[in-house]
C-alpha positions in Angstrom: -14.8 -5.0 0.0 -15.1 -1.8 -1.8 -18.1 0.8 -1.5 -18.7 3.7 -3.6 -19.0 7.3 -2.4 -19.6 9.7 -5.1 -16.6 9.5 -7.3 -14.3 7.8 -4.3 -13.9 4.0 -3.5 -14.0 3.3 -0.1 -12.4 0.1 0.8 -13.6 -1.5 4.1 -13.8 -5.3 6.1 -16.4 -6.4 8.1 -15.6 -9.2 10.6 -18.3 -11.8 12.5 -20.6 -9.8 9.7 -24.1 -11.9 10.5 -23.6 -11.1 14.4 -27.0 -10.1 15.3 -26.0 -7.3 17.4 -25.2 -3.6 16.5 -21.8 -3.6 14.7 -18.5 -2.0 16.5 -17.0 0.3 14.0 -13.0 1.1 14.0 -12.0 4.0 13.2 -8.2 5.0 12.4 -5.7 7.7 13.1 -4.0 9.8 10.5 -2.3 8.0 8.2 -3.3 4.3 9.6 -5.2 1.8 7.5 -8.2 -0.8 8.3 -4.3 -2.9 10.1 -4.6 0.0 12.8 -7.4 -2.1 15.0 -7.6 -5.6 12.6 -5.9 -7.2 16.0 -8.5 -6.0 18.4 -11.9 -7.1 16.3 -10.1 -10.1 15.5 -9.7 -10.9 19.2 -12.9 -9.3 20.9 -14.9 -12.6 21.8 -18.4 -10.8 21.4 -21.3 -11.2 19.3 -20.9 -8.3 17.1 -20.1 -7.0 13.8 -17.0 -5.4 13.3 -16.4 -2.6 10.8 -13.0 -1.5 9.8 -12.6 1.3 7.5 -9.6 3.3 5.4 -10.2 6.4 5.3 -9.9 8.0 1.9 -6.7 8.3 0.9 -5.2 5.7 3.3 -4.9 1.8 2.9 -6.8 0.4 0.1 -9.4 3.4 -0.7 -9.1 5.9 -3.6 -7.0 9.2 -3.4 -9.2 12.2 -2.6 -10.0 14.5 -6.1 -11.1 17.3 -3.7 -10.8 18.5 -0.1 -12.4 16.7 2.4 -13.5 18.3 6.0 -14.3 16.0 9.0 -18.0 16.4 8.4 -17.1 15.0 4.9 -15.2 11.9 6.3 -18.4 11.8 9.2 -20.8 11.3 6.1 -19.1 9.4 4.3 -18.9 6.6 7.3 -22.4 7.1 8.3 -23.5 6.5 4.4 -21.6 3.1 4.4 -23.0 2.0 7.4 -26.5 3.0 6.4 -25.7 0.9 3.3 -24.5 -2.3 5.0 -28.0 -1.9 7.3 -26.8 -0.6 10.5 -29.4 2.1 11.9 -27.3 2.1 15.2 -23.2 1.3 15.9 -20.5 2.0 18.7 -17.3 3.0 17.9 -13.7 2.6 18.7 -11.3 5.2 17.7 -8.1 6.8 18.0 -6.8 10.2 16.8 -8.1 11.5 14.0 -10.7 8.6 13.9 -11.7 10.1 17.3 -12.9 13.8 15.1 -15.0 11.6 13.3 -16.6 9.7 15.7 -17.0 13.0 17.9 -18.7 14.8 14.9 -21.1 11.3 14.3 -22.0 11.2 18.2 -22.6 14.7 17.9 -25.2 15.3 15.2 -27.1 11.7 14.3 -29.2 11.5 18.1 -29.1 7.7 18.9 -27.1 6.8 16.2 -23.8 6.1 18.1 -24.6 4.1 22.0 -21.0 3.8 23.1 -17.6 5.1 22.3 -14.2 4.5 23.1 -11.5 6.8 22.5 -7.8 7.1 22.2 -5.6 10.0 21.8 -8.4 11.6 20.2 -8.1 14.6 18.4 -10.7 18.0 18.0 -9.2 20.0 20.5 -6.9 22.5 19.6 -3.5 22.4 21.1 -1.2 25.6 20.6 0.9 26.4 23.7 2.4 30.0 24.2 5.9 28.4 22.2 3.0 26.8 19.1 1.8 30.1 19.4 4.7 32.6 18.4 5.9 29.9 15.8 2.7 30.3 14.3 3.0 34.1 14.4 6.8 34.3 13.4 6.4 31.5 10.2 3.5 34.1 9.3 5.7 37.3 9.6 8.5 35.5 7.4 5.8 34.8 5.2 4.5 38.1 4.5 8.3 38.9 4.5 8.8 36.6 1.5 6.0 38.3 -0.2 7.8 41.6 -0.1 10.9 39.7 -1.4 12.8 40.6 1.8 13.1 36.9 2.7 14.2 33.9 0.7 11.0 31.7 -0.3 12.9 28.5 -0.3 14.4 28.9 3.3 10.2 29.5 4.1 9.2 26.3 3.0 12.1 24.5 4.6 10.4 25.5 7.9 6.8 23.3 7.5 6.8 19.9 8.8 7.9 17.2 6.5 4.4 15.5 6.7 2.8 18.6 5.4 5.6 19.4 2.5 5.0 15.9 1.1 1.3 16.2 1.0 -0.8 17.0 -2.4 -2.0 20.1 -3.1 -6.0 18.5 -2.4 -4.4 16.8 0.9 -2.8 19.9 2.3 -6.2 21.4 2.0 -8.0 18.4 3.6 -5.1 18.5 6.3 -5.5 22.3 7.1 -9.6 22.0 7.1 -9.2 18.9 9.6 -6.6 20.7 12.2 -8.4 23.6 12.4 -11.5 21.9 12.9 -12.1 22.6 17.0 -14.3 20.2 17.8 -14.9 21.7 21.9 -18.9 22.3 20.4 -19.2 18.3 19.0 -17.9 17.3 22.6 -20.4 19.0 24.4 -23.2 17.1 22.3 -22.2 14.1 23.0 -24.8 12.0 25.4 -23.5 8.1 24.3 -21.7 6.4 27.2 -17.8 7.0 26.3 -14.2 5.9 27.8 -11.3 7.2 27.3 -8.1 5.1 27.2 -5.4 7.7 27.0 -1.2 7.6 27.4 0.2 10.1 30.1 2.8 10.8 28.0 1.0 11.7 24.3 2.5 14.6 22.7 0.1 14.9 19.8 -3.1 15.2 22.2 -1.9 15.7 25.6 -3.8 13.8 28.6 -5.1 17.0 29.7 -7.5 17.2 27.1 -9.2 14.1 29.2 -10.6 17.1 31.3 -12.8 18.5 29.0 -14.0 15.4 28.1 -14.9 14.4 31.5 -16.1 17.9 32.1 -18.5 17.7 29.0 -19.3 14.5 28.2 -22.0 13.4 31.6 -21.1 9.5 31.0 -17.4 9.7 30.4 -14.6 7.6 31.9 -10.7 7.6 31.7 -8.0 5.2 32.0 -4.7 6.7 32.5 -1.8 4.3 31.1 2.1 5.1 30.6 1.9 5.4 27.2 2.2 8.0 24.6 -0.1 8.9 21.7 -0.3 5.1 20.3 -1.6 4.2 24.0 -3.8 1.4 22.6 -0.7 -0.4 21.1 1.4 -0.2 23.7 -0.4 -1.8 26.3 -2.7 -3.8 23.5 -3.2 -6.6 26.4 -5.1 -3.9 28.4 -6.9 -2.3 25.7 -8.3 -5.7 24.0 -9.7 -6.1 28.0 -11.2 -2.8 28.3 -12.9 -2.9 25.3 -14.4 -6.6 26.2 -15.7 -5.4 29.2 -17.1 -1.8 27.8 -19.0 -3.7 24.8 -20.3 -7.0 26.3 -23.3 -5.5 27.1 
């Protein structure tokens, strides 16, 4: 199914759809598709909804004509779900879906009960060594503009995911990563678990404190994993989120 927001088509799948309980909404890292969490809604055996989305430009939806922030992406779910007639929804997220979900729990009240995160991004994560690469690529950059430094040996220093983005995607990428989202967390009042890998990378498990620290119903399962936690141990996940939803 395909839903229309301003000029971009959204495409989206609802499973169990005349459930008479609030709907579970998915919500997708970076660079996933509705295929992210279609296992887990297709194996939850509760009386719900489920609502997978692709976010814009990802899976089946439109590209993006303009930049998009995570308040953009934010409205953009909460419109569809006002459309299909859900006043009130729990999510499940990982990653980037986790911004979104952060920025939904954060600002709509009682829209959002219950949560579960994975790896979720909105923290910013720049160690002393992510700090002087940020400095130096910026001194080779204002280098380049005085011609003192070769442009093409600049570029070759960005990451590869960046360099092969549009120029409307690079824009939607920088708005997104430096998005801190330390103000959202503190707003959120929804019951909310976090299922996190000891080993991520991408968002290390220490952000877990400032979850538990700002969040007063918050709890966290540890596992081995890394930053794709939820697939890893999928078994575990699949029970945690029957037991966190089934009532």
């Amino acid at each position: 199914m395909n839903f229309k927001f301003e000029e971009i088509s959204v495409h989206y799948e609802v499973i169990n759809e005349k459930a008479p309980s609030e709907p579970i909404v998915f919500l997708h890292g970076w660079g996933g598709n509705i295929k992210s969490f279609e296992f887990f809604a297709k194996n939850l055996f509760l009386e719900r909804p489920f609502v997978l989305i692709d976010f814009p430009p990802f899976g089946e939806s439109s590209l993006l004509s303009t930049a998009w922030t995570v308040q953009k992406y934010a409205q953009m779910v909460k419109c569809l779900l006002n459309t299909l007639g859900y006043s009130k929804i729990s999510i499940v997220a990982h990653s980037f879906g986790g911004r979104v979900a952060l920025n939904l729990a954060s600002n709509e009240g009682e829209f959002v009960s219950k949560m579960v995160l994975t790896g979720c991004a909105g923290i910013k994560n720049r160690s002393l060594k992510t700090w002087f690469k940020v400095k130096f690529y910026k001194f080779l950059k204002f280098l380049a503009k005085l011609k003192l430094y070769e442009k093409s040996s600049l570029q070759k220093r960005g990451s590869d995911d960046y360099k092969n983005l549009s120029d409307t995607m690079k824009k939607t990428f920088v708005n997104i990563v430096n998005f801190d989202q330390r103000c959202d967390i503190k707003k959120v009042n929804c019951p909310t678990l976090l299922f996190w890998g000891e080993n991520d990378i991408q968002t290390p498990f220490y952000f877990t404190k400032y979850f538990k620290k700002h969040i007063k119903d918050c709890e966290v399962i540890k596992t081995n994993g890394s930053h794709f936690a939820y697939i890893e141990s999928a078994s575990l996940f699949l029970k945690v989120l029957q037991e966190f939803f089934k009532s």
